[in-house]
Structure formats: C-alpha cells, structure tokens
C-alpha positions in Angstrom: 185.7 -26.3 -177.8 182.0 -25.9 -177.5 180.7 -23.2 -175.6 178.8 -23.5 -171.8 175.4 -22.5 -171.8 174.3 -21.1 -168.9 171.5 -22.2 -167.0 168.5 -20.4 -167.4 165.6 -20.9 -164.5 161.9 -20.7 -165.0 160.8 -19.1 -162.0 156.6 -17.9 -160.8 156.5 -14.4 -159.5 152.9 -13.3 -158.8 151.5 -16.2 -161.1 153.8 -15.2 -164.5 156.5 -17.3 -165.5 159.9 -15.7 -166.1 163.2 -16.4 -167.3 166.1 -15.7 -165.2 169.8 -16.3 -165.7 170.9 -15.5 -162.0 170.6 -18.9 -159.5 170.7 -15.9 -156.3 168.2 -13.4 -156.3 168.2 -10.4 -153.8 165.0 -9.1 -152.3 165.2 -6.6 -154.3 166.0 -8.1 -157.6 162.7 -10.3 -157.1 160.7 -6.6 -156.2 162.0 -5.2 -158.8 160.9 -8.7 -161.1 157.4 -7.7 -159.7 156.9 -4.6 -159.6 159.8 -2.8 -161.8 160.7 0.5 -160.7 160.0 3.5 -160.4 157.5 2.0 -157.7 155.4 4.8 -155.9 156.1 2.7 -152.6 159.1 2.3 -150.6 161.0 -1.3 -150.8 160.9 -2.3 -147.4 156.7 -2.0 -147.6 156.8 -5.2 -149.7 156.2 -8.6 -148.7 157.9 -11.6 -150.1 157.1 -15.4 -149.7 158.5 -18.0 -151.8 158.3 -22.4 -152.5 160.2 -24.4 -154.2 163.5 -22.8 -153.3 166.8 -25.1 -153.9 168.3 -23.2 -150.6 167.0 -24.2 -147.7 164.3 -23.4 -146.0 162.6 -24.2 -149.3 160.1 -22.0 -147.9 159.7 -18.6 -146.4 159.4 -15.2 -146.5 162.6 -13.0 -147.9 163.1 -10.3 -146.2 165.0 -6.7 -147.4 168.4 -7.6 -147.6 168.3 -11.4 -148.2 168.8 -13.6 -150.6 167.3 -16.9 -152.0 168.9 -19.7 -154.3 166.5 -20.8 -156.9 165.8 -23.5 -159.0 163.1 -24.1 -162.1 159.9 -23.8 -160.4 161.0 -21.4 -157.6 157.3 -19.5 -156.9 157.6 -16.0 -155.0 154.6 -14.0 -154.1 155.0 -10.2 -154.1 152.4 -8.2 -152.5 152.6 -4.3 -151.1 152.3 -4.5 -147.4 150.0 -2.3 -145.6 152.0 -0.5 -143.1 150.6 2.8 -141.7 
C-alpha cells in the first residue's frame, strides 16, 4: 500500500511565500507565521486581513480567536496595529 501524502499549501503572509501543512490556521498560528515570537507586542495589537481563502468569506479580517480554512494562494497581511 502506498503512502498518503499530505497536502501541503503555498500560502502569502506579508508578501513571502510559505509552506504550510495545516488547511485551518488560528489567528495566532498566522501571527506567529509573521512575526514569530517572542514579539515585543501583545497579540491582540495585530491586525489580520486575508484573500483567497477556501472558507467563506474568502475575504476578511481574522480576528484573535478565529480561524481561516486555506487553500494554495491564501494571502494574509499582518501588520502591528496602533492602539494607544
């Protein structure tokens, strides 16, 4: 019997391609994608938008605590929010 490969997707985060074996990312496995820790800024002062998504909406913003299906070409944009 021949083995299963598993998928592999070829996601964007912050214009750099990456490889990543899991279809459901968490906020904070795409954060941590971004910007891996130790980060000197709190998780929840991050803001994520992504395209291309296989769940739907195939476009939004992922928020702390959510999760987002992927697919190859799933874009995410990372950026630190500034909250004062």
């Amino acid at each position: 019997m021949e083995a299963v490969k598993e998928k592999i997707y070829t996601i964007i985060v912050n214009g750099e391609q990456v490889k990543e074996p899991k279809q459901t990312l968490t906020f904070v496995e795409v954060l941590d994608i971004a910007f891996p820790p130790p980060r000197p800024i709190p998780n929840d002062d991050y803001s994520i938008t992504f395209k291309n998504a296989k769940s739907t909406p195939h476009n939004g913003q992922l928020h702390p605590g959510g999760t987002v299906e992927i697919k190859d070409g799933t874009k995410f944009d990372v950026t630190p929010t500034n909250k004062s």
